[in-house]
C-alpha positions as a printed Julia matrix, in Angstrom:
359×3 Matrix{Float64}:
 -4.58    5.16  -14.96
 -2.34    4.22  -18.4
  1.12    3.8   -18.31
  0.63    6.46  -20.92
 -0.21    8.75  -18.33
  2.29    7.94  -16.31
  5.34    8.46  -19.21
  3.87   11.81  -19.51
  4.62   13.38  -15.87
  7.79   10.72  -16.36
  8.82   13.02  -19.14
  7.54   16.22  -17.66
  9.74   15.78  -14.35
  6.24   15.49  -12.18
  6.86   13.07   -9.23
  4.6     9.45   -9.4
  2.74    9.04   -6.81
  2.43    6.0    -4.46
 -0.99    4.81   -7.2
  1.4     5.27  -10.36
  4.13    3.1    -8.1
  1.86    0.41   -7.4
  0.58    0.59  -11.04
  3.9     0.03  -12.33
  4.57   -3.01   -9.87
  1.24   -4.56  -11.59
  2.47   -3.65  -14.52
  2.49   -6.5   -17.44
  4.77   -4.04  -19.46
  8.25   -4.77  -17.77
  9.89   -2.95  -21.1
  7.71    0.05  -20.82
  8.73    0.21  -17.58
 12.25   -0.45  -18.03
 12.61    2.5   -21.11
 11.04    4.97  -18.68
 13.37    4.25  -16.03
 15.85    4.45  -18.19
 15.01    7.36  -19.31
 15.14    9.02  -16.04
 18.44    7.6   -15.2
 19.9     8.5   -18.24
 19.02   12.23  -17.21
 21.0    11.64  -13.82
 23.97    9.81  -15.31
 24.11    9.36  -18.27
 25.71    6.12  -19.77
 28.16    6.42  -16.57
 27.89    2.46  -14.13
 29.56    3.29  -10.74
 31.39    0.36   -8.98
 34.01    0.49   -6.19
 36.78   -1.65   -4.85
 35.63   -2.84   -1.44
 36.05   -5.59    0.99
 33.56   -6.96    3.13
 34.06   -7.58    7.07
 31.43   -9.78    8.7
 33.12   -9.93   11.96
 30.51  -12.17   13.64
 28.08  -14.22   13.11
 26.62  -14.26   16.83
 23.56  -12.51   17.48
 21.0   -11.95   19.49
 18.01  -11.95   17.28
 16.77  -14.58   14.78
 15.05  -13.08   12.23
 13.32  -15.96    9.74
 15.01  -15.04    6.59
 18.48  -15.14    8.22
 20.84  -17.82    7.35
 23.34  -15.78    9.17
 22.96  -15.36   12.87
 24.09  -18.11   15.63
 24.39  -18.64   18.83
 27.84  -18.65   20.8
 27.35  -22.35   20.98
 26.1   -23.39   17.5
 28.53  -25.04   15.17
 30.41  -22.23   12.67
 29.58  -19.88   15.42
 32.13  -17.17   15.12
 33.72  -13.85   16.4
 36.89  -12.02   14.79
 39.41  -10.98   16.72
 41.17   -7.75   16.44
 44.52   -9.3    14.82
 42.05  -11.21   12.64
 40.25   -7.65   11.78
 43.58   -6.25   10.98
 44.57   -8.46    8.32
 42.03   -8.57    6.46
 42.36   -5.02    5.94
 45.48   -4.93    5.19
 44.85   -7.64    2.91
 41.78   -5.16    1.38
 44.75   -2.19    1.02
 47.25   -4.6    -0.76
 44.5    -5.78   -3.08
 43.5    -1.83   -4.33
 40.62   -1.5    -2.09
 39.57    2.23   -0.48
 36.66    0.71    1.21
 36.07   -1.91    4.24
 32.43   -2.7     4.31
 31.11   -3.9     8.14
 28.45   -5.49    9.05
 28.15   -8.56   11.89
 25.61   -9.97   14.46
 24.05   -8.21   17.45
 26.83   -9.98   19.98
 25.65  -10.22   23.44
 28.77  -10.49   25.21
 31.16   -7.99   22.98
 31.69   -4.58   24.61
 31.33   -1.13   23.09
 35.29   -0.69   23.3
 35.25   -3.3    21.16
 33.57   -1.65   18.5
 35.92    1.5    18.92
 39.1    -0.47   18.72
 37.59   -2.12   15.82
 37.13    0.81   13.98
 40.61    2.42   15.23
 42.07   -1.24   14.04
 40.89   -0.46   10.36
 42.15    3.32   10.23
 45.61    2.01   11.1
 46.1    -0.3     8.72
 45.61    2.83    6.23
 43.95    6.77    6.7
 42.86    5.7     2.77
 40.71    2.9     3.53
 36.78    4.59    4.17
 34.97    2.58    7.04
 31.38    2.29    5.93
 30.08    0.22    9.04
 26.86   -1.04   11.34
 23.67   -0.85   10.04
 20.8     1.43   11.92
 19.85   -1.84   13.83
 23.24   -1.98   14.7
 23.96    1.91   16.19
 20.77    0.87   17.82
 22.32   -1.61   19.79
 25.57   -0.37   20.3
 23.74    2.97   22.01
 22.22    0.66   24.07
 25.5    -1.48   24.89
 27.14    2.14   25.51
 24.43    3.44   27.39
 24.54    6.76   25.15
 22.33    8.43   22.98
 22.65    7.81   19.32
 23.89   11.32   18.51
 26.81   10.45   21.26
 27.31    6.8    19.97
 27.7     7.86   16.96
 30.05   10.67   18.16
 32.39    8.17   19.73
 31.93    5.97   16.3
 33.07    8.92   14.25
 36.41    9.76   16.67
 37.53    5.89   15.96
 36.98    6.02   12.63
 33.39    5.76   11.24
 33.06    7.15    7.85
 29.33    6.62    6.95
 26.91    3.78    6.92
 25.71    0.68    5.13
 21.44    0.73    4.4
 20.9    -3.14    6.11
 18.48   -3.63    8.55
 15.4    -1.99    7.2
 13.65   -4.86    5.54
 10.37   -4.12    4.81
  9.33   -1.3     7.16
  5.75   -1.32    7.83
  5.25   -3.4    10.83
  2.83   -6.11    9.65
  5.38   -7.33    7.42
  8.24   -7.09   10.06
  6.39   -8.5    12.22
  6.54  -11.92   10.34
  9.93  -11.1     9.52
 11.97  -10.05   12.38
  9.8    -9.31   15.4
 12.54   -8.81   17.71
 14.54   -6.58   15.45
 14.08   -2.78   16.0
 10.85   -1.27   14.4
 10.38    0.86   10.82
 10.12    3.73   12.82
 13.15    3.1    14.85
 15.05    2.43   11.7
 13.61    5.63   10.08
 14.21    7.64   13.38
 18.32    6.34   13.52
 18.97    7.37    9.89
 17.46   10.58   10.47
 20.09   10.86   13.36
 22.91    9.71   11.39
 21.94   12.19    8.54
 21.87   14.86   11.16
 25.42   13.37   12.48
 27.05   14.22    9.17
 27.32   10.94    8.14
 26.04    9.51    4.47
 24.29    6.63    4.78
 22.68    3.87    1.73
 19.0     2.01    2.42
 17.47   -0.63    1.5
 14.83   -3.21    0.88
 14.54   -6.7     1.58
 11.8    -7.83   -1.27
 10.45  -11.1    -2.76
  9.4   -13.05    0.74
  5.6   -11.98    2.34
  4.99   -8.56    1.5
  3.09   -7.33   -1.08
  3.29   -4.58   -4.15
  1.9    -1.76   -1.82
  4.23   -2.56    1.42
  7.07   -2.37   -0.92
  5.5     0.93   -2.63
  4.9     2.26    1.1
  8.7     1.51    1.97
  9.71    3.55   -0.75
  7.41    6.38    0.16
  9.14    6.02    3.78
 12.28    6.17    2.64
 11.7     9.16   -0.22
 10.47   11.56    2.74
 13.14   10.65    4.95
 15.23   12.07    1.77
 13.64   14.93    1.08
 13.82   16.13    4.8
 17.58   14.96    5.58
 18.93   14.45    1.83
 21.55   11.89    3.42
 20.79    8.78    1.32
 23.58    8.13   -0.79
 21.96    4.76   -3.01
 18.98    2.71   -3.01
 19.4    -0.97   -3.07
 16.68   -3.4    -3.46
 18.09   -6.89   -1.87
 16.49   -9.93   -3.76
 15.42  -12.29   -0.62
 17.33  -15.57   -0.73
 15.34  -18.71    0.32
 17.65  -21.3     1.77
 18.66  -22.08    5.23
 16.13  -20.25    6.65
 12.51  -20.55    7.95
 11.14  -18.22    5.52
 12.19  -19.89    2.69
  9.72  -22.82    3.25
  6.85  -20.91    3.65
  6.48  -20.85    0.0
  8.21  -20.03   -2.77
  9.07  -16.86   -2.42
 12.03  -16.7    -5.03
 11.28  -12.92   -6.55
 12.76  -14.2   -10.2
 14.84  -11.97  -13.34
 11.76  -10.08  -14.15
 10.43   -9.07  -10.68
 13.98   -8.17   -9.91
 14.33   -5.77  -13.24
 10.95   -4.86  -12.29
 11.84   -3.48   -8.41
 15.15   -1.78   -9.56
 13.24    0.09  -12.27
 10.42    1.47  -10.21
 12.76    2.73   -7.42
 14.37    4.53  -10.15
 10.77    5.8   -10.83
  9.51    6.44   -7.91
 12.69    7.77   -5.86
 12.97   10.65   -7.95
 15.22   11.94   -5.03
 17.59    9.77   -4.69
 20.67    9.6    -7.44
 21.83    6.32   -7.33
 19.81    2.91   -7.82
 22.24   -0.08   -7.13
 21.95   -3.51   -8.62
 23.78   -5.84   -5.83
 24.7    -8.36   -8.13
 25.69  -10.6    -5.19
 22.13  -11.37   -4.78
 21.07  -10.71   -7.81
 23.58  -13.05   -9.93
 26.13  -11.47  -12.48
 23.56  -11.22  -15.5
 20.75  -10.27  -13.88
 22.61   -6.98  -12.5
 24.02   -6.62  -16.25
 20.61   -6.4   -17.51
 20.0    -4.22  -14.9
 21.61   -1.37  -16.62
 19.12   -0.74  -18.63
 16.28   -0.78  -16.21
 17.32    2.1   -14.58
 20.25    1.29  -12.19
 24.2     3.25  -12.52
 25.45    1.4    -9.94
 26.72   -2.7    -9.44
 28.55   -2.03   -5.91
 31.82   -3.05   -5.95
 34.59   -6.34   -5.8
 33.19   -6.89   -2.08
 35.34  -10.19   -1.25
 34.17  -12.96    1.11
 30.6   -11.52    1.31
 28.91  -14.44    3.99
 25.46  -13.28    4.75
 23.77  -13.15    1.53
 25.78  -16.65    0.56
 24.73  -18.32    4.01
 20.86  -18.04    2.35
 21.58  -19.74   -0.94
 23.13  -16.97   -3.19
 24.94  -18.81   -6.0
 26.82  -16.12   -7.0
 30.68  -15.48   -6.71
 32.1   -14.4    -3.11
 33.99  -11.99   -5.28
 34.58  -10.06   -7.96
 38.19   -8.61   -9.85
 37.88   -4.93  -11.18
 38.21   -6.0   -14.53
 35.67   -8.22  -14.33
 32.78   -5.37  -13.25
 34.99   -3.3   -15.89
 33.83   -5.95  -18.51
 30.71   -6.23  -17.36
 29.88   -3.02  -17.78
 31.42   -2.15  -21.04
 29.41   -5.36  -22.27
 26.6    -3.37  -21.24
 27.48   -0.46  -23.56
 27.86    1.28  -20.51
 30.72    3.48  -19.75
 32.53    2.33  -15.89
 33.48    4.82  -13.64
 35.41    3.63  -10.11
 33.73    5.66   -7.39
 35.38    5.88   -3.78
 32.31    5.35   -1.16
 30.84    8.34   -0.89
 30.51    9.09   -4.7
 33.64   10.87   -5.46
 34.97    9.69   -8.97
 38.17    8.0    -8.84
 39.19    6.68  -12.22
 36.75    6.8   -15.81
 37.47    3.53  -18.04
């Protein structure tokens, strides 16, 4: 196998198989790597960089599980233990509104003690502030639980989710899927196949959903390459994957950071983004989430493949609880900058892809 080879069916439209994906990942030739996947998104998108104005709600950081690369998660009684209330809830999303935002991004801990009203009033709490703001909430992991709290199935959890408010989901919680790898990551948290087997019902609900990957901790080239390939026939059978984000692993505060260093660097990063462009021939959006990634990474990123950067996201916790050094936030002319910078062309997206405004 060449990577000549491989630009060929690149250029002739001809799906890479899982061999050509690994190849790539082995790959010495990040910039041969990067131009193809540029190539291909340039075909999708042209010079176009989605980003959206959001706001981020972590509404607690309790949780049942403790999965090692969390920096997250506490118990009721640990110090900075917390829980939101629904006042609390409310202003920050009206605080999101006032500040331009048409998305409220939540995610929290698996509480023990919270009940599945909770949830609905939570939701219902959002959509009054404003019918404008989209609810993109609860991760797979995180449906899976509340069916349980509920005592429903996930088609009728997600029912009741939809009739408070639930516009479509976030892609957390899948990790790496195959289980050797989760195993040492998060053996209490729901399996791959669970996570596969929720999406496919949320698909199936209606509902748009993103996914992702947690990368650059224990796994290797070919569990990432077999994630993708999980994900990619997921897609072709439900075609409800809005993005792809690869989420570089931070290494602080958490016992999987000391197992070695497992920082996944600028070039493994450019690397990961560019052959999920490659390889996820179905999906149409690659996103760089420069919260993890840092600012110039996720610039650079741009021409490797990705059309996305997310969006102003506000007060993100989870990701900064594990060591990321970059901003909490971001203003909308400063991803407007960044992307021009980039020779890139920004277009403001609402959350499920509609475009809003072209600067």
């Amino acid at each position: 196998m060449t990577i000549e080879q491989i630009t060929e069916k690149v250029h002739n439209n001809i799906r890479l198989s899982d061999d050509e994906a690994l190849f790539l990942f082995e790959s010495a030739d990040l910039l041969a790597v990067g131009e193809l996947a540029a190539l291909v998104n340039e075909r999708k998108n042209g010079r176009r960089v989605f980003f959206n104005v959001n706001r981020h709600i972590n509404h607690t950081n309790i949780c049942v599980n403790r999965c090692k690369f969390c920096a997250f998660s506490r118990t009721a009684d640990e110090p900075g233990a917390y829980c939101y209330d629904l006042d609390e809830i409310r202003r920050r999303a009206e605080e999101a509104l006032a500040q331009g935002a048409t998305e409220i991004h939540i995610v929290g801990g698996l509480h023990p003690d919270l009940p599945f009203d909770f949830y609905l009033d939570m939701l219902r709490t959002v959509r009054e502030v404003s019918p404008l703001l989209h609810i993109k909430a609860f991760t797979a992991v995180e449906i899976d639980f509340l069916a349980g709290l509920a005592r429903l199935s996930v088609p009728d959890t997600l029912t009741a989710l939809k009739s408070a408010g639930l516009g479509s989901l976030p892609g957390g919680g899948a990790e790496i899927l195959a289980q050797p790898v989760r195993d040492q990551l998060c053996p209490e948290k729901i399996s791959g196949e669970r996570w596969l087997a929720v999406m496919a019902e949320v698909h199936r609900a209606g509902l748009k959903s993103n996914a992702t990957m947690l990368y650059g901790h224990v796994e290797s080239h070919a569990d990432r390459v077999d994630h993708m390939r999980r994900l990619r026939e997921l897609q072709d059978e439900t075609g409800g994957f809005q993005v792809f984000i690869p989420l570089a692993f931070q290494s602080e505060n958490n016992p999987l950071g000391h197992l070695k260093n497992p920082a996944s660097g600028g070039v493994d990063d450019l690397k990961t983004l560019a052959v999920a462009r490659l390889y996820l021939d179905n999906f149409a959006n690659i996103k760089a989430y420069w919260v993890m990634l840092g600012e110039k990474i996720a610039q650079v990123s741009l021409a490797f493949g990705v059309n996305d950067l997310d969006g102003t996201v506000v007060e993100e916790k989870i990701g900064h609880d594990a060591g990321a050094d970059s901003p909490k936030a971001m203003s909308r002319d400063g991803i407007i900058a960044m992307i021009r910078k980039a020779g890139r062309v920004p277009v403001e997206r609402d959350t499920l892809y509609n475009e809003l405004r072209v600067f």
